[in-house]
gemmi code that builds the backbone of each chain (N, CA, C; Angstrom):
import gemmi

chains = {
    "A": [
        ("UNK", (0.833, -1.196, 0.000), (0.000, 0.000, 0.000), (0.874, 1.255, 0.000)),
        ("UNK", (-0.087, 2.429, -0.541), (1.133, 3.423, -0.712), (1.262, 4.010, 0.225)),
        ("UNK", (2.415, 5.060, 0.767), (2.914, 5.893, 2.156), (1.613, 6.925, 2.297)),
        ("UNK", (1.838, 7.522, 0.682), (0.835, 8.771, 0.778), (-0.256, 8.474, -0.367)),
        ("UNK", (-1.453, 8.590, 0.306), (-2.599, 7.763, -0.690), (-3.296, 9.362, -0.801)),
        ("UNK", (-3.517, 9.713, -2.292), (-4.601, 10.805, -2.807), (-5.911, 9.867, -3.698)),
        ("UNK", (-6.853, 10.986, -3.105), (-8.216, 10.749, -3.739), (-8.576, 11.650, -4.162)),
        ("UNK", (-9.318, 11.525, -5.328), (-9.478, 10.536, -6.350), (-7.947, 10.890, -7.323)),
        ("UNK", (-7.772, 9.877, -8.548), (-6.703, 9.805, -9.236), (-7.183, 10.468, -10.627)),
        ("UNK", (-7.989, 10.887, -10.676), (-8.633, 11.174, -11.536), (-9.931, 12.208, -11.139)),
        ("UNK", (-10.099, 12.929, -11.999), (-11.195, 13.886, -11.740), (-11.225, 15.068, -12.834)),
        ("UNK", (-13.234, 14.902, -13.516), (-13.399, 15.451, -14.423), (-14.457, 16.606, -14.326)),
        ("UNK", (-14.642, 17.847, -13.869), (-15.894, 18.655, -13.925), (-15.580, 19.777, -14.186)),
        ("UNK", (-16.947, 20.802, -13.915), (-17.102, 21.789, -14.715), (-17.036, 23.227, -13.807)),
        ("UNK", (-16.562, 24.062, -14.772), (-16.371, 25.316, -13.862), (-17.655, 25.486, -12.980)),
        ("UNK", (-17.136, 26.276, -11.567), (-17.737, 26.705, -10.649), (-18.225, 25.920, -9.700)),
        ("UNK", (-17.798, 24.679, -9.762), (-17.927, 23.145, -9.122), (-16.923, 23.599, -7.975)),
        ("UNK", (-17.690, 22.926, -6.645), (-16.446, 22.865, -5.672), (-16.186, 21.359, -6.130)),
        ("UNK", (-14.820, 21.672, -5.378), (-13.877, 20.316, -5.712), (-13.308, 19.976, -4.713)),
        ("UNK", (-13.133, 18.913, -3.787), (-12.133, 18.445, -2.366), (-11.103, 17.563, -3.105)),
        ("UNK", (-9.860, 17.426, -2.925), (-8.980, 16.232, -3.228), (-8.577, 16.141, -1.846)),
        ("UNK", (-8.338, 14.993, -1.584), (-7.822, 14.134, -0.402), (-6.377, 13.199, -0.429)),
        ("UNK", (-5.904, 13.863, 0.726), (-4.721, 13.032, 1.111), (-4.419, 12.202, 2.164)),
        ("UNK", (-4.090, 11.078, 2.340), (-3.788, 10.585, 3.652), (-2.757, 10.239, 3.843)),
        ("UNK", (-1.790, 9.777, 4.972), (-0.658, 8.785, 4.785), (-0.440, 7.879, 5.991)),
        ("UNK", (0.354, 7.196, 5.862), (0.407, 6.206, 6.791), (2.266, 6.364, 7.240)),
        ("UNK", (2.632, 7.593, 7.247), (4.508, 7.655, 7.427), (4.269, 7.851, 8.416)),
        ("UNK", (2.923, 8.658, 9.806), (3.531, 8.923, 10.767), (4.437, 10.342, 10.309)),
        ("UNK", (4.308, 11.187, 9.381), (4.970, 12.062, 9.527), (4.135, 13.920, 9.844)),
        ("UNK", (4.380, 14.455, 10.545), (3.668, 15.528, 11.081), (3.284, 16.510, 10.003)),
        ("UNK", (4.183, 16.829, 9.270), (4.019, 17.786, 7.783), (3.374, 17.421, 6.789)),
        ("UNK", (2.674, 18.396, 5.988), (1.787, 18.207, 4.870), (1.516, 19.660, 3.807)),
        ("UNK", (1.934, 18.821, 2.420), (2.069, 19.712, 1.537), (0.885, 19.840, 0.650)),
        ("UNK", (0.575, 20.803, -0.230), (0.173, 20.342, -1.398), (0.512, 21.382, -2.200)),
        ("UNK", (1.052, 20.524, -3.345), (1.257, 21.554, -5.110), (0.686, 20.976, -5.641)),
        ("UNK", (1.309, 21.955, -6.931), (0.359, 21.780, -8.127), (1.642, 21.969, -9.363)),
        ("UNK", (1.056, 20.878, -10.430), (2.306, 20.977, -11.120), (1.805, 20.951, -13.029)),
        ("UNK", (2.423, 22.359, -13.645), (1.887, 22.336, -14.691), (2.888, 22.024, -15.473)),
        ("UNK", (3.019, 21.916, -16.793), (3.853, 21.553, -17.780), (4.753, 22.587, -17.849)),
        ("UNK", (6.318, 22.492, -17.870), (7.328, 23.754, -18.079), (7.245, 24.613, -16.779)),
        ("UNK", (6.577, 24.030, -15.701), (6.361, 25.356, -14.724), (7.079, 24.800, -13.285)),
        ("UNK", (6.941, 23.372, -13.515), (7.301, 22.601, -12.086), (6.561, 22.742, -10.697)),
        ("UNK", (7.046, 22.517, -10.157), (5.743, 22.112, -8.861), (5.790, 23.393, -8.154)),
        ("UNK", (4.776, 23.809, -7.715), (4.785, 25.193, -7.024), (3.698, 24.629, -5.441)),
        ("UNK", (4.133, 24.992, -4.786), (3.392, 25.225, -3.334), (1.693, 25.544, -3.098)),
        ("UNK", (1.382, 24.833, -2.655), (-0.288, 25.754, -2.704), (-0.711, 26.453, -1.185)),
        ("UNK", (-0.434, 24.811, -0.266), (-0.614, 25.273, 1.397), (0.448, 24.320, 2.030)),
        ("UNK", (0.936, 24.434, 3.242), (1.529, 23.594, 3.983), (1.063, 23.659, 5.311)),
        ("UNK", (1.438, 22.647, 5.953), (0.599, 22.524, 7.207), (1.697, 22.220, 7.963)),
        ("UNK", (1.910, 22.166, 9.303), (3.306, 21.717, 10.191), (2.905, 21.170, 11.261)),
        ("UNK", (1.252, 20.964, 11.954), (0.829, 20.557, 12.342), (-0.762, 20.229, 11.994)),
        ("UNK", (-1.731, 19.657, 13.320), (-3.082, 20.120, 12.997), (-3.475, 21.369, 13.227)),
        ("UNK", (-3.588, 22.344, 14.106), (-3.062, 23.781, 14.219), (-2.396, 24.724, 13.607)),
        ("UNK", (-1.766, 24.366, 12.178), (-0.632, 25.039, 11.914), (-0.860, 25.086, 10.556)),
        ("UNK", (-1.900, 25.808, 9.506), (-1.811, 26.156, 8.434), (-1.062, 27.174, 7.734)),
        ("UNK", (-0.449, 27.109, 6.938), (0.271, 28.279, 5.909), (0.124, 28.677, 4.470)),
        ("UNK", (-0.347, 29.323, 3.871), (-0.380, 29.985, 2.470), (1.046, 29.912, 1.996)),
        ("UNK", (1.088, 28.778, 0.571), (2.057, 28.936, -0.146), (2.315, 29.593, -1.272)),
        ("UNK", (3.110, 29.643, -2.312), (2.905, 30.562, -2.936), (1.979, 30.955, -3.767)),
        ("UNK", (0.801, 30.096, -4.236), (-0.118, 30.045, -5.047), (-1.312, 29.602, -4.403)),
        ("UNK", (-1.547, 30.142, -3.304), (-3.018, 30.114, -2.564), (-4.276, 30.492, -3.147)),
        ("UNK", (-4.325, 31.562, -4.040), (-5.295, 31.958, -3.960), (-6.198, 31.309, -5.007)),
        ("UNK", (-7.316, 31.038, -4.471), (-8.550, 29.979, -5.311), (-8.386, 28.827, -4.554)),
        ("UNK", (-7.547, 28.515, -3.435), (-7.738, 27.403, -3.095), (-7.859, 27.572, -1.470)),
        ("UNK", (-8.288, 26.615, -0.814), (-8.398, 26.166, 1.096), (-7.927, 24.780, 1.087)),
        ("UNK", (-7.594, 24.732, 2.169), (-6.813, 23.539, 2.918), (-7.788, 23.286, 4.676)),
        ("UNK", (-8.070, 22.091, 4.523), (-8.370, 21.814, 5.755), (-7.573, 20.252, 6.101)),
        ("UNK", (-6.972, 20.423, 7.697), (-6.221, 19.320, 8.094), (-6.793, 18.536, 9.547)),
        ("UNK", (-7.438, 17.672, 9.040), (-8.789, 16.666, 10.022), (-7.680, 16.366, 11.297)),
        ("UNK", (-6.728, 15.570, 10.757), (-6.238, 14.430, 11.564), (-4.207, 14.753, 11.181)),
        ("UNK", (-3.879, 14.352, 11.773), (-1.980, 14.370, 11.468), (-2.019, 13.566, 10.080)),
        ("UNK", (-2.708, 12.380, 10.156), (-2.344, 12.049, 9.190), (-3.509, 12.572, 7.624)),
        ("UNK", (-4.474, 13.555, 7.935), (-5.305, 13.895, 6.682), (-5.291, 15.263, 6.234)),
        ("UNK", (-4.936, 15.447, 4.992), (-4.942, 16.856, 4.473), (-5.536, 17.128, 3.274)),
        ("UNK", (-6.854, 17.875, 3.260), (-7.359, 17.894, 2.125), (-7.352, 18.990, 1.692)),
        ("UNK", (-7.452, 19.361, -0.094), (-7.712, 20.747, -1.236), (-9.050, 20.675, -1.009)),
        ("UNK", (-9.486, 22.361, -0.978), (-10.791, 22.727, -1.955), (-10.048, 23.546, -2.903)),
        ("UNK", (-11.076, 23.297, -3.459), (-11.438, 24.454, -4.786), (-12.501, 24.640, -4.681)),
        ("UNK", (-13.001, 25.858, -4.025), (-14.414, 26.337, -3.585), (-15.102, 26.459, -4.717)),
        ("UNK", (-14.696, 27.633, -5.790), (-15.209, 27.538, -7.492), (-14.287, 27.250, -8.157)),
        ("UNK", (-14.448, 25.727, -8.885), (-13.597, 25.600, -9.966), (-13.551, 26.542, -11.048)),
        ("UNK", (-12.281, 27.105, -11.442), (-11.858, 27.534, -13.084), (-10.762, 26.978, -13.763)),
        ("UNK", (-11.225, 26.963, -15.139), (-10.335, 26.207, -16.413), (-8.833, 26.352, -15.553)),
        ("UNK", (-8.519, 27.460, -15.170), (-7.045, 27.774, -15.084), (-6.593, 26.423, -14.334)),
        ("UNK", (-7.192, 26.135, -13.277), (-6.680, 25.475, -12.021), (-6.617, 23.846, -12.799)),
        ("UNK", (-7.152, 23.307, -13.789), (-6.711, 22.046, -14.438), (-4.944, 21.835, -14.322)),
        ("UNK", (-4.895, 21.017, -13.703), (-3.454, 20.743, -13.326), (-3.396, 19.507, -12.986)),
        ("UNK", (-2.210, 19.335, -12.505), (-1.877, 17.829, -11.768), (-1.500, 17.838, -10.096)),
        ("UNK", (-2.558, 17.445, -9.164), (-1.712, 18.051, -7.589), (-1.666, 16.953, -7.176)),
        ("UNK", (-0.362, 17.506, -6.450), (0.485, 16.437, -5.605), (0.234, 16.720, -4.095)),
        ("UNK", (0.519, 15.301, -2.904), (0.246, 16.097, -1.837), (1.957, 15.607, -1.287)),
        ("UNK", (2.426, 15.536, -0.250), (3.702, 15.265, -0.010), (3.599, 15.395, 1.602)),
        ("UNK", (4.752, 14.308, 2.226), (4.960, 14.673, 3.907), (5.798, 14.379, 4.316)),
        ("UNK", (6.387, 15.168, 5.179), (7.876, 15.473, 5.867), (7.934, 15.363, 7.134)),
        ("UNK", (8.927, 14.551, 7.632), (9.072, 14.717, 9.187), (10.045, 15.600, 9.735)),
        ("UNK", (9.663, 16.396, 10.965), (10.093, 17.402, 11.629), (11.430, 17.036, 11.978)),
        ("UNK", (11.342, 16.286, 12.676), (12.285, 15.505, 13.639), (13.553, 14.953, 12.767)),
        ("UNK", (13.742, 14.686, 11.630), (14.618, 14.201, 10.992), (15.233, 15.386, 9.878)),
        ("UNK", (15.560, 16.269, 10.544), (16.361, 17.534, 10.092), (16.284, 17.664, 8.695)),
        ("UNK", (16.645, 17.342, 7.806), (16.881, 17.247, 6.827), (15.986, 16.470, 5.486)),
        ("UNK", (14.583, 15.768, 6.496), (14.233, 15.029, 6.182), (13.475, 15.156, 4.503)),
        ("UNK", (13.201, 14.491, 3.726), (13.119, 14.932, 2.320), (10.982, 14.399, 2.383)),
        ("UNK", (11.219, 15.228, 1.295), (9.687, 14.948, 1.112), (9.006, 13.803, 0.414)),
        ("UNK", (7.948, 13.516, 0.906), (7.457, 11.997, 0.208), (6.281, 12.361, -0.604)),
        ("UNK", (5.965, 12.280, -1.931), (4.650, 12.683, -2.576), (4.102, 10.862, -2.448)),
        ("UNK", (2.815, 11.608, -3.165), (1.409, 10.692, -3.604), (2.015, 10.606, -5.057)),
        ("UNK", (0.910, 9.866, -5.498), (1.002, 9.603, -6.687), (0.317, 11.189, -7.990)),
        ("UNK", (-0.544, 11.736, -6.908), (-1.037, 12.698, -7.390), (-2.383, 12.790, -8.316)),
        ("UNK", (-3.813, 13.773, -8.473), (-4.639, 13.931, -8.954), (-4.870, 14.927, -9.824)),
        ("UNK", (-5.064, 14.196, -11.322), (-5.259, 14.901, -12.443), (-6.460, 15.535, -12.229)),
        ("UNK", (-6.578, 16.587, -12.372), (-7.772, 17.422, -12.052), (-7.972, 18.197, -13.432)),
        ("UNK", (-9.170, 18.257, -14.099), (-9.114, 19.031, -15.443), (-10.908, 19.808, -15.408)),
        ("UNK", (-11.065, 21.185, -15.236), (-12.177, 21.056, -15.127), (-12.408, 22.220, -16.601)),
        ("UNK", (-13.466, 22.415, -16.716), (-14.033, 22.456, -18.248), (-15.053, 23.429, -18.453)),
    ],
    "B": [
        ("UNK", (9.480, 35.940, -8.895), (11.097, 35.230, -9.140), (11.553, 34.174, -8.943)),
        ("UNK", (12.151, 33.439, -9.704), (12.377, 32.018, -9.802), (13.458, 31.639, -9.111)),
        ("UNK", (13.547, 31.094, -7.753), (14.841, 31.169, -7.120), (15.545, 29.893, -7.303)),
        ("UNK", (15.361, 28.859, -8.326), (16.141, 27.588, -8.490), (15.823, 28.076, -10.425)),
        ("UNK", (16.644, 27.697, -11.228), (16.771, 27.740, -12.451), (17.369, 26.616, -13.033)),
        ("UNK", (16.139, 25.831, -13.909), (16.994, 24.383, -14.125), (16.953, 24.230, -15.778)),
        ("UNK", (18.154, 23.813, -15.897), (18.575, 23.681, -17.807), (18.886, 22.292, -17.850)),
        ("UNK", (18.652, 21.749, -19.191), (17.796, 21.960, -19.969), (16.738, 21.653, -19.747)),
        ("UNK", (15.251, 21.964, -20.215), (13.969, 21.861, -20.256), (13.889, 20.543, -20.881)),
        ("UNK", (14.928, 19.893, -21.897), (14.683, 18.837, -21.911), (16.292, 18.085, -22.728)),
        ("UNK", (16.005, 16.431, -22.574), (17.552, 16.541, -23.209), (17.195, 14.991, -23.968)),
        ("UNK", (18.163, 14.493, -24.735), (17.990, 13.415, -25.064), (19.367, 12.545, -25.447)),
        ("UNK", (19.484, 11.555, -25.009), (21.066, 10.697, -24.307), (20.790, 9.780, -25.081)),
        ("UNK", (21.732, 9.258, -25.720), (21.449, 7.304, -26.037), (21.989, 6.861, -24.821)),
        ("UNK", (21.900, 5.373, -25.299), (22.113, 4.148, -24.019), (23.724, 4.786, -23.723)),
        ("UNK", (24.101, 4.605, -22.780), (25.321, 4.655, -22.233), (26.007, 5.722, -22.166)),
        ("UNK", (25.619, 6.572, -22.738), (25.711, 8.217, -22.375), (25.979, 8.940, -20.989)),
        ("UNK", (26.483, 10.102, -21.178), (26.082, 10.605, -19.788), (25.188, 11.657, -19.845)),
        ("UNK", (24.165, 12.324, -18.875), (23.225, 12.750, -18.888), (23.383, 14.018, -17.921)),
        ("UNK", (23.478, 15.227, -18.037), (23.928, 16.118, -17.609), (22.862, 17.501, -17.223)),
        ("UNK", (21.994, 17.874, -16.366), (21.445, 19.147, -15.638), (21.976, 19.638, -14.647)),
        ("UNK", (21.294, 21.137, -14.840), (22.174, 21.801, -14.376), (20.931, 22.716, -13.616)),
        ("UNK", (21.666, 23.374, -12.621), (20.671, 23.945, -11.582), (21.547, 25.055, -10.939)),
        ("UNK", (20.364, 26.476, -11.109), (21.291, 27.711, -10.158), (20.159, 28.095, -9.261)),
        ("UNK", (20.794, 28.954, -8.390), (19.791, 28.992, -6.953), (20.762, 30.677, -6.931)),
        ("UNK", (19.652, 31.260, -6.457), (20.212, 32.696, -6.177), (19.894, 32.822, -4.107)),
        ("UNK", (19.145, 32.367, -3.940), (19.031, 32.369, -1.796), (20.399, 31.494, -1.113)),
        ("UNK", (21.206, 32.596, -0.667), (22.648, 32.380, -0.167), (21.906, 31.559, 0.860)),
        ("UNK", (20.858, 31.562, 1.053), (20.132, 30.804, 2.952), (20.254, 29.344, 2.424)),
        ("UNK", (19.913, 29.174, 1.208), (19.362, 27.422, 1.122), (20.578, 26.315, 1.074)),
        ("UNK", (20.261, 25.189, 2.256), (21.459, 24.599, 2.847), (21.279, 23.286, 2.354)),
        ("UNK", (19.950, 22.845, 1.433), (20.009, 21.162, 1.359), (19.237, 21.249, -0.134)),
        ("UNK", (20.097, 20.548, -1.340), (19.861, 20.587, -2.874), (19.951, 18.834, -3.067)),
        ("UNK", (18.145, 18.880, -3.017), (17.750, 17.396, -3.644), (17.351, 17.353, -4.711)),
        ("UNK", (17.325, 16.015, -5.335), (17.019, 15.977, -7.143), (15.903, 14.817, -6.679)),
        ("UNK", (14.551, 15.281, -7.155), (13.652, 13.881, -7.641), (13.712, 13.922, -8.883)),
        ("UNK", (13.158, 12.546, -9.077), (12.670, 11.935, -10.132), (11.450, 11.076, -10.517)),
        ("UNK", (10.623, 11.969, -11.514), (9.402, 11.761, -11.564), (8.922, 10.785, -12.762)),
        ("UNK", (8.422, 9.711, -12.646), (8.072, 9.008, -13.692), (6.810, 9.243, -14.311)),
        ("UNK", (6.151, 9.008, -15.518), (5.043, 9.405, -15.620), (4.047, 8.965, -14.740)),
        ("UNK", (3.028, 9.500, -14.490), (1.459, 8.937, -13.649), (1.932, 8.443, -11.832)),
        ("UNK", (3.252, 9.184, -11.992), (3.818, 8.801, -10.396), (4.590, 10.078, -9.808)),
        ("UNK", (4.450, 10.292, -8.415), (4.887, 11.242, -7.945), (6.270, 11.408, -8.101)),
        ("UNK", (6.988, 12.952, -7.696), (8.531, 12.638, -7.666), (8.722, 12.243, -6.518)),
        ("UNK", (9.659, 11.060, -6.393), (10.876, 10.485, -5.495), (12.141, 11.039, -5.488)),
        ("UNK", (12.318, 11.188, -3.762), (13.863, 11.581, -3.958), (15.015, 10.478, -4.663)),
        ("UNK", (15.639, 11.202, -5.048), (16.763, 10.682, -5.838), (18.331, 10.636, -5.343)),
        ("UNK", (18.762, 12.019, -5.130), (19.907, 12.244, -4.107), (19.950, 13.476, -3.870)),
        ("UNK", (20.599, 13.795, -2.922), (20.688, 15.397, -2.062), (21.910, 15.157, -1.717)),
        ("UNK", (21.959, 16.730, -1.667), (23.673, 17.732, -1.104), (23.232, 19.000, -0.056)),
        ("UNK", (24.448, 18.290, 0.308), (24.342, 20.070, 1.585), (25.902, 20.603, 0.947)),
        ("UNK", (25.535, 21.968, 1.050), (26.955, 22.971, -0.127), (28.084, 22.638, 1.165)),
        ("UNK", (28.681, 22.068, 2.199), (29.584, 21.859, 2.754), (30.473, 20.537, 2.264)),
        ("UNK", (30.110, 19.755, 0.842), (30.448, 19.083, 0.289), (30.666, 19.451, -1.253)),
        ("UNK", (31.165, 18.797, -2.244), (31.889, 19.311, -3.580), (30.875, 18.025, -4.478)),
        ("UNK", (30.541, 16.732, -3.916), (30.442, 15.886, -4.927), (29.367, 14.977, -3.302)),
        ("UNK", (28.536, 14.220, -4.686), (28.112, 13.024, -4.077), (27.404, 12.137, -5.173)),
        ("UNK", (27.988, 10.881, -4.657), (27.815, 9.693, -5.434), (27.054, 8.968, -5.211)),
        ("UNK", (26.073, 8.340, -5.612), (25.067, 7.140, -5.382), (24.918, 6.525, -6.602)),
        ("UNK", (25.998, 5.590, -6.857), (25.662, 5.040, -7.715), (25.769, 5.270, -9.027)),
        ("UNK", (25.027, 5.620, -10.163), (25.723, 5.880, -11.279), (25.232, 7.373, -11.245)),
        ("UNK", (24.537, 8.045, -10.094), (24.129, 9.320, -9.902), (25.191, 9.914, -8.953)),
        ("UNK", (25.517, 11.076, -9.601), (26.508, 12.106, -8.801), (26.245, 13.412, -8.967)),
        ("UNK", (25.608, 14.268, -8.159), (26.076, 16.155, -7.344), (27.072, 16.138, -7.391)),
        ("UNK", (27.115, 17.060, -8.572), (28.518, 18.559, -8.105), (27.946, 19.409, -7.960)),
        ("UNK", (28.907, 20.071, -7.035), (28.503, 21.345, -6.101), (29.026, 22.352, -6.100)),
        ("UNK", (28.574, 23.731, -6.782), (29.982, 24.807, -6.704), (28.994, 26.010, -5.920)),
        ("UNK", (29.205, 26.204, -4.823), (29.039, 26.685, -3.964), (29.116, 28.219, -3.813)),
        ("UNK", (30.657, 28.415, -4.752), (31.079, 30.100, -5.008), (29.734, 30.428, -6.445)),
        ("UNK", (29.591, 29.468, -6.988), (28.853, 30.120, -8.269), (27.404, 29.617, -8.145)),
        ("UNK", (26.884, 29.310, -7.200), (25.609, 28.782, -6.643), (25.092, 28.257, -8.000)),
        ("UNK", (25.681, 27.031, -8.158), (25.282, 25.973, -9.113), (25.578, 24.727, -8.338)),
        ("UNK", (24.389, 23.866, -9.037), (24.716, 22.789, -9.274), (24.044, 21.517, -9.780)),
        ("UNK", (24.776, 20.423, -10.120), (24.538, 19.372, -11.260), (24.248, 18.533, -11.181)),
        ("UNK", (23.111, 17.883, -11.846), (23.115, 16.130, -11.586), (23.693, 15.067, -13.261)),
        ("UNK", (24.469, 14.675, -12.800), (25.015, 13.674, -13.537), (24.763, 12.044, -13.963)),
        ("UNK", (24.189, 11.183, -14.618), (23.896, 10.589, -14.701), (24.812, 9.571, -15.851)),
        ("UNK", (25.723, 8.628, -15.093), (26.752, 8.019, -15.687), (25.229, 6.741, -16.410)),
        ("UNK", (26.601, 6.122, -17.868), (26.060, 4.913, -18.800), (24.471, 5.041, -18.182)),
        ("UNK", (24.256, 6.207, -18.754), (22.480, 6.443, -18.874), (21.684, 5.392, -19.589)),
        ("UNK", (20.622, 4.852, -18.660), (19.863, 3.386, -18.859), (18.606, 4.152, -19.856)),
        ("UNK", (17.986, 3.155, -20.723), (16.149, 3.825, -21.030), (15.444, 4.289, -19.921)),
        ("UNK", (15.662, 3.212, -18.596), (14.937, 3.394, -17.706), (14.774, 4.279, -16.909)),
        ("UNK", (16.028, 5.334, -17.066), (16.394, 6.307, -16.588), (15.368, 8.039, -17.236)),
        ("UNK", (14.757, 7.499, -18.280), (14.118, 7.889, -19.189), (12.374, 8.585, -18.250)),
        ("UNK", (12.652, 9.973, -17.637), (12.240, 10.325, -16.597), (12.101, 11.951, -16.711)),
        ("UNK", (11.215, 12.770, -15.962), (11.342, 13.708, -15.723), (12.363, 14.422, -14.184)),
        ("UNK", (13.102, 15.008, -14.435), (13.923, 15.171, -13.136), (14.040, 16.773, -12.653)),
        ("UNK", (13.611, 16.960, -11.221), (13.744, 17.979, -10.872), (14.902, 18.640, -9.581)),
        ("UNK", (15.596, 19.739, -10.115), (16.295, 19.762, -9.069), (15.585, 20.462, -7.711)),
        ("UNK", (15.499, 20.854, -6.460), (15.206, 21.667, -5.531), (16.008, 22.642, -4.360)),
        ("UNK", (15.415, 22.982, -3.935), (16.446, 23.584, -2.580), (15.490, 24.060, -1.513)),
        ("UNK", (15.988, 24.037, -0.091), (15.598, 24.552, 1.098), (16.382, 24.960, 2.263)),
        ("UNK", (15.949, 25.932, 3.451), (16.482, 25.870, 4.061), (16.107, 25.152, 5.080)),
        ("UNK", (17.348, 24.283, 5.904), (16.818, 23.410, 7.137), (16.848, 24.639, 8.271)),
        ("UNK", (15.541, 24.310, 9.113), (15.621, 24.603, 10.403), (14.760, 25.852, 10.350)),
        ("UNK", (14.332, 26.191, 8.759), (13.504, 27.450, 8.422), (12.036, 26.843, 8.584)),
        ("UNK", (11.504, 26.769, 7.294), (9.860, 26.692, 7.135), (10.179, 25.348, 6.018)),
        ("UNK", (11.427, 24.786, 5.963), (11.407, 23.420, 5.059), (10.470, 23.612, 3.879)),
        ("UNK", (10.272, 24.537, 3.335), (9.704, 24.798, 2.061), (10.267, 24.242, 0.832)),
        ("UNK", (10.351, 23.218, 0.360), (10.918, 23.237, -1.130), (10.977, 24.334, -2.299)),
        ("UNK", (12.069, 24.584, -2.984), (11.485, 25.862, -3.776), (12.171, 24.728, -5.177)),
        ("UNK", (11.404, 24.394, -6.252), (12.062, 23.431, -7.312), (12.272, 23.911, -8.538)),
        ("UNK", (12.925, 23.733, -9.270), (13.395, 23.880, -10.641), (11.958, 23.266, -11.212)),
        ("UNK", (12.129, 24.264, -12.794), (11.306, 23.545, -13.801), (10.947, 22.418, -14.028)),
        ("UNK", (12.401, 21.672, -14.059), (12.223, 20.666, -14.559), (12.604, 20.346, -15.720)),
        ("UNK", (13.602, 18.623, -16.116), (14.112, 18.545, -17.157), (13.422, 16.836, -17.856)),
        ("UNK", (13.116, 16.943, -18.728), (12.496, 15.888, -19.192), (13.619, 15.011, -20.213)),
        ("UNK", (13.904, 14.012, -19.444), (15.033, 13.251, -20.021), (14.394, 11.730, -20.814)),
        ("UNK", (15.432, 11.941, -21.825), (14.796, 10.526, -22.647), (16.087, 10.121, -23.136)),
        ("UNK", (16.141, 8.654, -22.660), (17.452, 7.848, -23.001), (16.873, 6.956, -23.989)),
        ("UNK", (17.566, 6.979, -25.364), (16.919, 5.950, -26.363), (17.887, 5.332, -26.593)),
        ("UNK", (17.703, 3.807, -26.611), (17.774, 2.594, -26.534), (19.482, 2.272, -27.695)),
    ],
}
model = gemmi.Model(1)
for chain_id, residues in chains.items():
    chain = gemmi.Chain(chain_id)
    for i, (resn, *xyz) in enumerate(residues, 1):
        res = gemmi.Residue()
        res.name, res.seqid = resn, gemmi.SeqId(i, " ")
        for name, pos in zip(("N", "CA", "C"), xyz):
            atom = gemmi.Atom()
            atom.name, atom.element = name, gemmi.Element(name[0])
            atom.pos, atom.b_iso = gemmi.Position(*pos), 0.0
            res.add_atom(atom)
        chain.add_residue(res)
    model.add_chain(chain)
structure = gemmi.Structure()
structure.add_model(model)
structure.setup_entities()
């Protein structure tokens, strides 16, 4: 089974649709990312979290929310979907405690809305 | 502003080649430069990392160089496999800050056979 499991892997709708993608993991690790990654542009930041308490705006927040249930759950909205936001997001998690520690993605959710 | 800059956007190696990107970083702060590697329909995995208090690191047929005065640096990929045939990104952060990744474009490598 995978470390970091996203839902759904796939996803097809239409502007002005809210949208949730879901992340979970099973590392036991306290941190939680999510980007977004377009063609030629590379992965850019959306929110990060450092705890359950501990949300942050990354560099490309805006159009999107983050809510974090549990240590191990971190989910996207997209309150109103637009064309722009069709991308590919990744979620990723890092442990505190291991200094240096590197980041672990999902497999990630094609999101294309229309 | 783009604070990691990664060349080429894309490259193409035959079998046994070596395979060569390149990566500049302008934040004198960022202390740890990892490379994933992303396969299609799969997330990136780390690959290997450097901290600039070192010149080189080896794993295998993958090696970081590190030039530290010219805030560059490289991933190398000795007798380049197909399988190797990947999208690869370089990154950087600072430890002990907000562990933010900040990543390169991205280089889309294709090793043919």
């Amino acid at each position: 089974d995978a470390d970091v499991t996203q839902t759904p892997r796939n996803r097809i709708t239409k502007t002005g649709k809210r949208i949730m993608l879901e992340c979970s993991q099973t590392k036991g690790h306290d941190r939680m990312y999510w980007y977004r990654q377009d063609p030629g542009l590379g992965l850019r930041l959306i929110y990060y979290s450092f705890d359950v308490k501990d949300i942050n705006k990354g560099e490309i927040s805006d159009g999107y929310s983050v809510s974090r249930q549990a240590q191990a759950k971190f989910s996207l909205s997209l309150e109103s979907a637009i064309p722009n936001q069709t991308a590919l997001y990744f979620c990723a998690t890092s442990a505190t405690r291991q200094g240096n520690q590197p980041q672990h993605f999902g497999d990630g959710t094609r999101l294309s809305i229309l | 502003q783009q604070q990691v800059k990664q060349s080429p956007q894309s490259l193409i190696v035959q079998k046994g080649g070596i395979s060569i990107i390149n990566c500049a970083y302008e934040n004198t702060a960022f202390d740890y430069f990892p490379w994933y590697q992303q396969f299609p329909g799969k997330g990136p995995a780390l690959l290997i990392a450097i901290r600039p208090d070192v010149s080189e690191k080896k794993e295998g047929r993958f090696t970081i160089s590190f030039n530290k005065s010219a805030k560059q640096f490289s991933l190398h990929i000795m007798d380049s496999q197909p399988g190797d045939s990947a999208t690869y990104f370089c990154a950087a952060l600072t430890i002990g800050s907000n562990y933010k990744l900040t990543f390169g474009k991205g280089t889309l490598l294709t090793v043919n056979p």
